[in-house]
C-alpha positions in Angstrom: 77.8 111.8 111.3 74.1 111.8 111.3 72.2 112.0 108.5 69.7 114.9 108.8 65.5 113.4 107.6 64.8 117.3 107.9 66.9 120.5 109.3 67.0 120.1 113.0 65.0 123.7 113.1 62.5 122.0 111.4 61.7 119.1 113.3 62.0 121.1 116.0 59.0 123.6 115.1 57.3 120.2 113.9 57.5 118.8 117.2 56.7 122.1 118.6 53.5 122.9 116.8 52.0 118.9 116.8 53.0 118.2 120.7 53.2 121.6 122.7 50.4 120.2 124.7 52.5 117.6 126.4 55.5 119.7 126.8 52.8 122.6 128.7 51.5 119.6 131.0 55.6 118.4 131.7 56.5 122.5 132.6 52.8 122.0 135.1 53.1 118.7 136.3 57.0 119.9 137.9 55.1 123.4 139.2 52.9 121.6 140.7 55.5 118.9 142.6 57.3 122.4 143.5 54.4 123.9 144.6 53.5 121.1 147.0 56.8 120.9 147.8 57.1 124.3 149.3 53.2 124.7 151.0 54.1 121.7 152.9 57.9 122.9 154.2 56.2 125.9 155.1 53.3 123.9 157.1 55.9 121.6 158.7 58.8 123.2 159.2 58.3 126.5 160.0 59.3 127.6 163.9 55.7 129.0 164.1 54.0 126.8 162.6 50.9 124.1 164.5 53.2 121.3 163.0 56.3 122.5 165.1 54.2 121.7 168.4 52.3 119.1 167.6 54.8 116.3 165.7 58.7 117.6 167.5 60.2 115.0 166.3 62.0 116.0 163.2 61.9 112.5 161.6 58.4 111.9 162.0 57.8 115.7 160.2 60.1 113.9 157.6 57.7 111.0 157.4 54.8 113.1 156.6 56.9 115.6 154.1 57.6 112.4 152.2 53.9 111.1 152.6 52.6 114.2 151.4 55.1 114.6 148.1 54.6 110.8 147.5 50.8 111.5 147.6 51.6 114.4 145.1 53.4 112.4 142.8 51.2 109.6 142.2 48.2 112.3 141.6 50.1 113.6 139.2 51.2 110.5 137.7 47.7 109.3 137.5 46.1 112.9 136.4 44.6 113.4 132.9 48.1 115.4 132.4 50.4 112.7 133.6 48.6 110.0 131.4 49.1 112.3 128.7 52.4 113.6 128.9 53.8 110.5 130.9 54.4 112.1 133.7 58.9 112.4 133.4 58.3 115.9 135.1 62.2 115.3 135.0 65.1 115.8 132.8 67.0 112.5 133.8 63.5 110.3 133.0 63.8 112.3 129.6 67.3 112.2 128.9 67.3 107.9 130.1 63.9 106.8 127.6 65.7 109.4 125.4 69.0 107.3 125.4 66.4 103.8 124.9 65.4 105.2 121.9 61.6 105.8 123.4 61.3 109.4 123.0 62.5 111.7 120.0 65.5 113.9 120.4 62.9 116.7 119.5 60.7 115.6 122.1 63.6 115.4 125.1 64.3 118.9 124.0 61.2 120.4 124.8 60.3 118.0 127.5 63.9 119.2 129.5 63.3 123.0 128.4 59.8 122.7 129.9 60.8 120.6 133.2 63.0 123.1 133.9 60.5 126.2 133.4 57.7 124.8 135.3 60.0 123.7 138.2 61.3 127.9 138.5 57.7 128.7 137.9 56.3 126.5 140.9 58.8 127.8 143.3 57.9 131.7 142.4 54.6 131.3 142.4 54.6 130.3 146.0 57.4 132.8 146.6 54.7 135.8 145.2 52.4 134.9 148.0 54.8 133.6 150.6 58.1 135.2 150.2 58.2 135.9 154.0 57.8 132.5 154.5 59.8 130.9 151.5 63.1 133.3 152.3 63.4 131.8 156.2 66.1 129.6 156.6 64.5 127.0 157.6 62.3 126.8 154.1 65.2 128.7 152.1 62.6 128.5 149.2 63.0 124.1 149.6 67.0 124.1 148.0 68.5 120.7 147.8 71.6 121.1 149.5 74.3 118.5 150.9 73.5 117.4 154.6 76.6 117.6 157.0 78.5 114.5 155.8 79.4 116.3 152.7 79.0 116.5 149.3 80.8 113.1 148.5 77.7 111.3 150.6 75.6 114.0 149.2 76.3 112.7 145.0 76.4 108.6 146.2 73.0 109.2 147.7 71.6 110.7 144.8 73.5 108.6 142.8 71.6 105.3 144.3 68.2 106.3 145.5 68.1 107.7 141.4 69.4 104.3 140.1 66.8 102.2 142.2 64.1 104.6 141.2 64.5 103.9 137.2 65.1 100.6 137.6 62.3 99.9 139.8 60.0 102.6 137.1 61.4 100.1 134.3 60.6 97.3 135.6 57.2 97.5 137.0 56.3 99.9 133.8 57.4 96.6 130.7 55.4 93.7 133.0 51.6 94.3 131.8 50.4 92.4 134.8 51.9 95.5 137.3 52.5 98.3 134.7 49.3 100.5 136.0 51.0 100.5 139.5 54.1 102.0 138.4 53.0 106.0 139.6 51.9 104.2 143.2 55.4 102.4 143.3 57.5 105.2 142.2 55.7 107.8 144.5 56.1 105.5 147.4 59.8 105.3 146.7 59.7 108.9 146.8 58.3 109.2 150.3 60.5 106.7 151.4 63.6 108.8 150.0 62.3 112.0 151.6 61.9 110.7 155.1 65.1 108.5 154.9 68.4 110.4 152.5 66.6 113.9 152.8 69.4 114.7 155.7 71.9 113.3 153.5 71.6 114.9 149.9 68.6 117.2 150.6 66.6 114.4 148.3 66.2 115.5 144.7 66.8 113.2 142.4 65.7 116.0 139.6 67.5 119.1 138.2 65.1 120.6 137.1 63.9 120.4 140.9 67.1 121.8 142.1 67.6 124.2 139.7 63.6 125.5 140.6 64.5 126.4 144.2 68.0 127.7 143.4 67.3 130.3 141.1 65.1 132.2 143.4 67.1 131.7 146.5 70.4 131.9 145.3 71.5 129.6 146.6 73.5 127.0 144.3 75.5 125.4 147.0 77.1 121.5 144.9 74.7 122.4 142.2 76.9 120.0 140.1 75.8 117.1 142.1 72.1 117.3 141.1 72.9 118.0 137.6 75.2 115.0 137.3 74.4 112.2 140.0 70.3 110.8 138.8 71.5 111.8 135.0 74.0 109.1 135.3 72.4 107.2 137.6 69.4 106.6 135.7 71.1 106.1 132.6 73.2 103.6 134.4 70.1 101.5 135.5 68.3 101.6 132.3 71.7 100.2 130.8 71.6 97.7 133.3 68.2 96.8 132.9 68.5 96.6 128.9 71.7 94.3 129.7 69.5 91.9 131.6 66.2 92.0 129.9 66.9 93.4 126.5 66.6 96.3 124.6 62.7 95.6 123.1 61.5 94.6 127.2 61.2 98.8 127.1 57.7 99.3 125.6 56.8 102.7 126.0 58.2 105.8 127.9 54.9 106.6 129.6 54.7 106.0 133.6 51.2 105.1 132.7 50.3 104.1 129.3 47.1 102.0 129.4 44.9 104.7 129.0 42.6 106.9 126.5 45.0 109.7 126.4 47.4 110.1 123.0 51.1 108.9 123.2 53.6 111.1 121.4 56.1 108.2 122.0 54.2 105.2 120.2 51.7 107.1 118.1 48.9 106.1 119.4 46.1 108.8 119.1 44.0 110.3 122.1 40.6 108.7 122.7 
């Protein structure tokens, strides 16, 4: 049984009232992915849109959706807000540096709560200007739904493309020489994953992102397979990498820590 330092309320209003800056850029940083997300379906995917005429081939449409939310992720990642937060802008980043002992359970709380509030928030506040546009089914306000081989393929592919991604994030993040390339690796990987398993699992890797498009739409169509698959598969390859490297390889849970921002994680103050 765990031995309480202070009431759990407590902490939590600690946390609350010393960090809510980092937990307001996590609830942002996900709007703004969701955001993205949805102006560029619309732009590309849309029957009457230029982009339907001018690129008909559905993969290379694919290629630039993952280009452009690659692009978004790594300007986030290296924003003022990402190097201040650290960028998780999802609840299985969270819940894995959580489970490595990087980030306080106080912390994860309001870093999950926040994910998932700024990933809803992104989605409506397109959907206030667009909702035309965001209800079609080809957009279906961006839902990450199984492709046609099922949900079996659906939760493997979310399962691995999430396990590569924390591995790869840990690995590049702990070597000093690399670490500041971390956002450019990991928002590469997410192009490549949009343009390559988006068929397959509808490429989300987040549920906070999932759970962003479905409670506007509706539409909650293998829900469970968002909410399960990169919790366990990121937890899976940080266990992995701790089994290989060791526990006290994992420095920091900040994407991008080498900067003049404050880290909530280590304690070091803002410059």
């Amino acid at each position: 049984m765990r031995h309480w330092r202070h009431p759990p309320l407590q902490e939590l209003v600690r946390a609350l009232a010393a960090h809510w800056p980092e937990y307001l850029i996590e609830a942002t940083l996900l709007g703004l992915f969701m955001v993205s997300a949805s102006l560029f379906a619309i732009a590309l995917f849309l029957p009457e849109s230029p982009a339907m005429e001018l690129v008909p081939s559905p993969l290379v449409r694919r290629l630039l959706m993952g280009a452009a939310m690659g692009a978004t992720a790594i300007a986030l990642i290296y924003s003022p807000w990402g190097k201040r937060s650290g960028a998780h802008f999802n609840p299985a980043v969270t819940l894995t540096f959580f489970s490595l002992g990087k980030i306080g359970w106080p912390d994860a709380a309001f870093y999950i709560v926040s994910q998932f509030a700024g990933g809803t928030a992104g989605v409506l506040l397109v959907s206030l200007f667009a909702n035309q546009q965001m209800a079609r089914p080809e957009i279906n306000y961006v839902v990450t739904v199984p492709g046609p081989d099922g949900v079996t393929i659906a939760w493997f592919v979310e399962f691995a493309i999430s396990a590569v991604l924390m591995y790869v994030v840990l690995t590049i993040s702990n070597q000093p020489r690399f670490a500041n390339w971390t956002g450019v690796v990991a928002g590469c990987l997410v192009a490549m994953n949009i343009a390559i398993t988006a068929p397959l699992s509808g490429m989300s890797m987040n549920p906070a992102r999932t759970f962003g498009s479905a409670v506007p739409s509706g539409t909650w169509t293998a829900w469970w397979v968002y909410f399960t698959a990169p919790p366990m598969a990121m937890l899976f390859a940080a266990r992995l990498y701790v089994w290989i490297k060791g526990r006290t390889s994992v420095h920091c849970a900040k994407l991008h820590h080498e900067n003049l921002h404050r880290c909530i994680f280590c304690n070091k103050p803002g410059g």
